[in-house]
C-alpha positions in Angstrom: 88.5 65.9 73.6 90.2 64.5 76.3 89.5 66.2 79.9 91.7 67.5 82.3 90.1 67.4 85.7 91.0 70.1 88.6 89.6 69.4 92.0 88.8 73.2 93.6 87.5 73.4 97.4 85.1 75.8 97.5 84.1 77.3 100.8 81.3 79.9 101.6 79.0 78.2 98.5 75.7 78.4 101.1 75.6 82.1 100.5 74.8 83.9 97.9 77.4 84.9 95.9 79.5 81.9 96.2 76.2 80.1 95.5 74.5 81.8 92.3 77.5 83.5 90.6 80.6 81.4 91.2 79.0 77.8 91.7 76.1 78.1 89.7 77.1 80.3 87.3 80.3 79.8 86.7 82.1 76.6 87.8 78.7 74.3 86.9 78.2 76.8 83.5 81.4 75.2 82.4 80.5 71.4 83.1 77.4 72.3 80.9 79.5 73.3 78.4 81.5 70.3 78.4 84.6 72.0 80.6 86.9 74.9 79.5 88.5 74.1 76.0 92.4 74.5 76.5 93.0 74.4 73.0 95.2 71.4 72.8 92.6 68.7 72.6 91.8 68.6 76.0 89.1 71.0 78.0 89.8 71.2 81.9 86.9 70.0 83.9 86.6 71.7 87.3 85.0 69.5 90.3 84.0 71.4 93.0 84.5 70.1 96.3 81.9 71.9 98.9 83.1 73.5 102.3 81.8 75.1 105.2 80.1 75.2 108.3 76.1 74.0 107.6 76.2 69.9 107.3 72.6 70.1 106.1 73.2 72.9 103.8 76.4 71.5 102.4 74.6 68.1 101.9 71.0 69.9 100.1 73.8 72.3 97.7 75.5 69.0 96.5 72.0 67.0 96.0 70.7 69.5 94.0 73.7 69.7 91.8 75.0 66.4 91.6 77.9 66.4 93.5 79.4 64.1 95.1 82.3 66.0 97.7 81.1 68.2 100.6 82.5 68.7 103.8 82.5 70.7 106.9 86.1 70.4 108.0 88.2 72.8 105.9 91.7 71.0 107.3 90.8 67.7 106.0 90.4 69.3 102.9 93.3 70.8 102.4 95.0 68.3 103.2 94.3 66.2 100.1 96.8 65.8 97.7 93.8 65.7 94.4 92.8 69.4 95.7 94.6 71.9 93.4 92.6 75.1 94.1 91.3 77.3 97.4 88.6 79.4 97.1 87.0 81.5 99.1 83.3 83.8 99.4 82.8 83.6 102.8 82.0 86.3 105.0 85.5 88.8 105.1 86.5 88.3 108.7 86.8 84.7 108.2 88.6 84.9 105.1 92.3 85.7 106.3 93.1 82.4 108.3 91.5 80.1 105.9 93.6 81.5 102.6 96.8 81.3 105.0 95.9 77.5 105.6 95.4 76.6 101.9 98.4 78.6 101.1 100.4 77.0 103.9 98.9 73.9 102.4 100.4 74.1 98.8 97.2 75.3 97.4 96.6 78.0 94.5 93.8 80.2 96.0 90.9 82.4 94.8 89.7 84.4 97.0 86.8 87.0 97.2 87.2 90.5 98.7 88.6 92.1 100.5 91.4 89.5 101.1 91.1 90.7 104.5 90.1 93.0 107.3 93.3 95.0 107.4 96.1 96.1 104.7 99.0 94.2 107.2 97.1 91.0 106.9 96.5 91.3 103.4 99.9 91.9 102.2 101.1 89.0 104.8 98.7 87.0 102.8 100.7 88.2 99.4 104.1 87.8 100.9 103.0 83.9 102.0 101.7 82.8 98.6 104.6 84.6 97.1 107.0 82.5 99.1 105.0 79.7 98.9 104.7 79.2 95.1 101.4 79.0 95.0 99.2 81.3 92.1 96.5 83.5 93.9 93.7 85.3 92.1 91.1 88.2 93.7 87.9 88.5 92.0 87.9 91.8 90.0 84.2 90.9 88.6 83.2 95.1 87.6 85.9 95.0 85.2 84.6 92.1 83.4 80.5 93.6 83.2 79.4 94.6 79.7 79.3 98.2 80.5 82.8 98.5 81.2 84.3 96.5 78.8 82.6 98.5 75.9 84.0 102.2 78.3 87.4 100.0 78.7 86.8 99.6 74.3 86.9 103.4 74.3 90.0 104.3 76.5 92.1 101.8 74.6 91.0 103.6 71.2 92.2 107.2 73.0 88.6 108.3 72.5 88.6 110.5 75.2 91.9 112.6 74.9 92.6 113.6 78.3 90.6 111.8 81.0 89.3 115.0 83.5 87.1 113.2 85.8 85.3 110.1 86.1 81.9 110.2 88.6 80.3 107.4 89.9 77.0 106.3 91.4 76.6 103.3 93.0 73.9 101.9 95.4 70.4 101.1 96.4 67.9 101.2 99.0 68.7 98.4 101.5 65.3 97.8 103.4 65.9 98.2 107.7 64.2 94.2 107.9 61.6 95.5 110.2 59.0 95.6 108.1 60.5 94.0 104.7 63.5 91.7 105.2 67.0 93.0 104.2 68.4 92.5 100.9 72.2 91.8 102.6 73.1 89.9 105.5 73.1 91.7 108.9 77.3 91.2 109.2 77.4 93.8 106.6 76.3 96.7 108.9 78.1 95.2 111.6 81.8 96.5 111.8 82.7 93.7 114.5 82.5 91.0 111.6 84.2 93.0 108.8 80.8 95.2 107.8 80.3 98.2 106.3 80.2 99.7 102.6 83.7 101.6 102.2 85.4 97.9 103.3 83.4 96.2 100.9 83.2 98.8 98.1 86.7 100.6 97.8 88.4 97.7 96.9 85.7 97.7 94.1 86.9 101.5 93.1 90.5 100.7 93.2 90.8 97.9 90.8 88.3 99.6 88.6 89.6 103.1 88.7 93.6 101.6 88.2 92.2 99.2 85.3 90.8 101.7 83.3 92.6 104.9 84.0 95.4 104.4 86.4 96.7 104.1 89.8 94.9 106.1 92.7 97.2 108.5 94.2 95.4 110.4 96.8 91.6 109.7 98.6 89.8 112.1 100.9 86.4 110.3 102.0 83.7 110.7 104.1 81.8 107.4 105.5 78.3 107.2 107.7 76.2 105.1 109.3 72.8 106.8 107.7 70.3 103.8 109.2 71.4 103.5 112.7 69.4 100.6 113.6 68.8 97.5 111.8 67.1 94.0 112.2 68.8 90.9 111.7 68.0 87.4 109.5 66.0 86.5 113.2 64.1 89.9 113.7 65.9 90.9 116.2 66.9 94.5 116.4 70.8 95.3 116.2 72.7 98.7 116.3 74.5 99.0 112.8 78.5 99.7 114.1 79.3 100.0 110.3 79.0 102.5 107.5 76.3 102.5 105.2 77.3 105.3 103.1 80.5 106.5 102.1 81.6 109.7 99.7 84.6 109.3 98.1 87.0 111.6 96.2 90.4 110.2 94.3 92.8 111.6 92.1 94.7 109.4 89.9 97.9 109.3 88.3 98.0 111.5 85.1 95.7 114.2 87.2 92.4 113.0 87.0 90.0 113.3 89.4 87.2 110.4 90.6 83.9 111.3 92.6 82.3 108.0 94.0 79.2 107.8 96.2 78.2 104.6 97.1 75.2 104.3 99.6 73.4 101.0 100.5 70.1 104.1 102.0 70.0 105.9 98.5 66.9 105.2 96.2 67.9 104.5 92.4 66.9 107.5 90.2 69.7 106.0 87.3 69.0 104.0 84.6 71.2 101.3 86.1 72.7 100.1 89.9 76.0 101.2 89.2 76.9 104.5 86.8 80.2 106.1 86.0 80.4 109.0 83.5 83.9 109.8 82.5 84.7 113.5 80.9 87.5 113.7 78.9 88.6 116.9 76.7 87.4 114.9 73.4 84.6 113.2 74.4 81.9 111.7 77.2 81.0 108.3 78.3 78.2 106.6 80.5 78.5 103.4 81.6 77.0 101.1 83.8 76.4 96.9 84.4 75.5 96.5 80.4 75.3 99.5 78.6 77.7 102.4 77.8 76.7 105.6 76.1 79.3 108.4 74.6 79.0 112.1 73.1 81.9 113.1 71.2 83.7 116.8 71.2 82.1 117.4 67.6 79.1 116.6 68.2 78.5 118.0 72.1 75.5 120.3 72.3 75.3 124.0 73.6 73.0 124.0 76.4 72.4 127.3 77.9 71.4 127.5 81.3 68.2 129.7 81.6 66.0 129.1 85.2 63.0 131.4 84.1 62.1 128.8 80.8 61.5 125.2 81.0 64.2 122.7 79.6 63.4 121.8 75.8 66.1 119.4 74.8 66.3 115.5 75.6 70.0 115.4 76.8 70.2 111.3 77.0 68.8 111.4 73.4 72.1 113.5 72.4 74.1 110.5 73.4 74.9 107.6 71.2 75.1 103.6 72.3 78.2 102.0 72.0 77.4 98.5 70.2 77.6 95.5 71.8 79.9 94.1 68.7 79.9 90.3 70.3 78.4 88.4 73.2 79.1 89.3 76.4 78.9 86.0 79.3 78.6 86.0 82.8 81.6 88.0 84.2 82.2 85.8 87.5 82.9 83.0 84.8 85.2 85.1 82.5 87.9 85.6 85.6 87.0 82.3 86.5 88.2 80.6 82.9 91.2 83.4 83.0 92.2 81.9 86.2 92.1 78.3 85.8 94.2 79.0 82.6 96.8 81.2 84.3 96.6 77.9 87.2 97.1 75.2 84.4 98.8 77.0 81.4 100.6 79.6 83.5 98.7 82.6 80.3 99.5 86.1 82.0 97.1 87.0 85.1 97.1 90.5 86.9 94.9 90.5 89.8 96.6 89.0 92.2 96.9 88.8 95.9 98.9 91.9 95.9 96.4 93.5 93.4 93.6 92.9 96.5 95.6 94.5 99.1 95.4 97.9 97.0 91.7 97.5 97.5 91.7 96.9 101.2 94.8 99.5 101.3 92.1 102.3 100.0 89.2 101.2 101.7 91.9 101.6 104.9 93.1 104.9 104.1 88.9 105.9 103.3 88.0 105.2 106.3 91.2 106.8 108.2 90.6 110.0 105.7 87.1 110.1 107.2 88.2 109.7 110.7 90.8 112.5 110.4 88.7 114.9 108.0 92.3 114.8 105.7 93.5 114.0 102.7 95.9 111.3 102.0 98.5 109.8 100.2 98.0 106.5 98.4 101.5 104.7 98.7 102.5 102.0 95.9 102.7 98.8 97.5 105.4 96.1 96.8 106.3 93.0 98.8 
């Protein structure tokens, strides 16, 4: 098989995302693999180069991988003609001017969101690449977990009739890093440097809730800082200026209505990090990160509510497992192989830089619908 080589600058790889799931686990999974098989005889073989700010780090990341290409100067990068692809995981308030020098640069670009701090800069980013030529991809990862695809298996089949609501729960206990350190960085409660849960979460709900039941047409949301104060990565105290917490309600197009809580000061009482149960008129579904349970119309139970007796029935026992029915990879890597063969094939691709303004168009109007204590409109956005 002959191999197809595309160079991709990837910058923000010294934190954690960009490290584990889209170095390690996805661009480095397929070298192991032997490249992405293009079905022609050839497989494309993607060779990273590393960017950012950390020499030292930079320099350790490549070591321990075996690669060759780091650098700290993002220009010089660009500017090489044997760079095909832009990608970027580094923190959102950073993310904005470095996409609109690889697009300026002739660069396809993969971005992480948001795509930017506000919903102007984001379609501006849209509007360049779109002029520009160049193909843009947002990671949409949630769409490509286990537990979705298998609740994505049973809205295709019509499964649930008509979709009435979906609820979600998402979150976790994020420690203050006074006495245990944080799980996130300390940017992420700061709203100065693009913090706080609705920015980083909404744009989450909106491609899931438009890829699996439709468009969202109004939001009403309430955000708030729950754990005022915080400690940063050098134990020094800081006041959190961004929400922690945010309560979101969303009706879609078709009627339905979505309930989403998402809470980084919530401890998990769920069988998994992330839950959505969707209720339609012909059946149920829970899903989360890998599995997904349903209880048809036919076979629902009649529980009767009765406060003076204790409860007798097992309800998650009444719910059957949808089957796995194939193997299910790493979903960072799934977009990732969609992409590169959108980049080099030109196959169809639908999350695009105008798919991630939607997300930071709802996390916008959230946090304005919180601010105002209103409900509001979700316009359709078109460049």
């Amino acid at each position: 098989m002959t191999r197809r080589t595309v160079r991709i600058a990837m910058n923000g790889v010294t934190g954690r995302m960009g490290h584990h799931q889209h170095l390690v686990r996805s661009l480095l999974a397929l070298r192991e693999q032997g490249g992405l098989d293009l079905g022609d005889g050839s497989a494309l073989w993607p060779e990273p180069v590393l960017v950012g700010r950390s020499a030292p780090r930079l320099e350790a990341l490549a070591a321990r991988y075996g690669l060759d290409a780091w650098s700290t100067d993002l220009d010089t990068v660009l500017a090489d003609p044997a760079v095909d692809v832009y990608f970027d995981a580094q923190v959102t308030a950073a993310r904005e001017d470095a996409v609109r020098k690889a697009v300026a640069a002739g660069k396809h670009v993969y971005c992480e969101k948001p795509t930017a701090t506000t919903l102007d800069g984001a379609l501006e980013l849209a509007r360049l690449a779109r002029d520009a030529g160049v193909k843009t991809g947002v990671v949409q990862d949630k769409l490509f977990l286990p537990g979705l695809r298998k609740l994505k298996r049973l809205v295709d089949s019509g499964f649930f009739g008509r979709v009435l609501s979906v609820r979600g729960e998402f979150g976790y206990w994020v420690f203050e890093g006074d006495g245990q350190p944080a799980q996130r960085p300390s940017w992420n409660y700061r709203a100065e440097d693009g913090g706080g849960i609705a920015a980083d979460m909404f744009p989450h709900w909106e491609y899931v809730l438009h890829g699996l039941f439709g468009p969202v047409r109004t939001v009403q949301a309430h955000v708030a800082t729950h754990i005022p104060r915080r400690w940063d990565e050098h134990g020094e105290p800081y006041e959190a200026s961004a929400d922690d917490a945010a309560y979101g309600i969303f009706e879609l197009a078709g009627g339905a209505v979505a309930q989403i809580n998402s809470s980084w000061a919530v401890r998990v009482a769920r069988d998994e990090l992330v839950e959505f149960q969707v209720d339609g008129v012909e059946g149920s579904a829970v899903a989360g990160l890998r599995r997904c349970r349903f209880q048809h119309r036919a076979g629902t139970p009649r529980p009767v509510w009765n406060p003076d007796l204790p409860a007798t029935e097992d309800f998650r026992a009444q719910w059957q497992e949808v089957p796995d029915n194939g193997e299910f990879g790493n979903g960072f890597k799934a977009q990732w192989e969609l992409f590169l063969r959108h980049v080099v094939l030109d196959e169809p691709w639908h999350w695009d830089l105008l798919a991630g303004a939607r997300g930071v168009q709802l996390a916008e109007l959230g946090l304005r619908s919180s601010a105002e204590g209103r409900r509001l409109d979700v316009p359709e956005l078109s460049l």
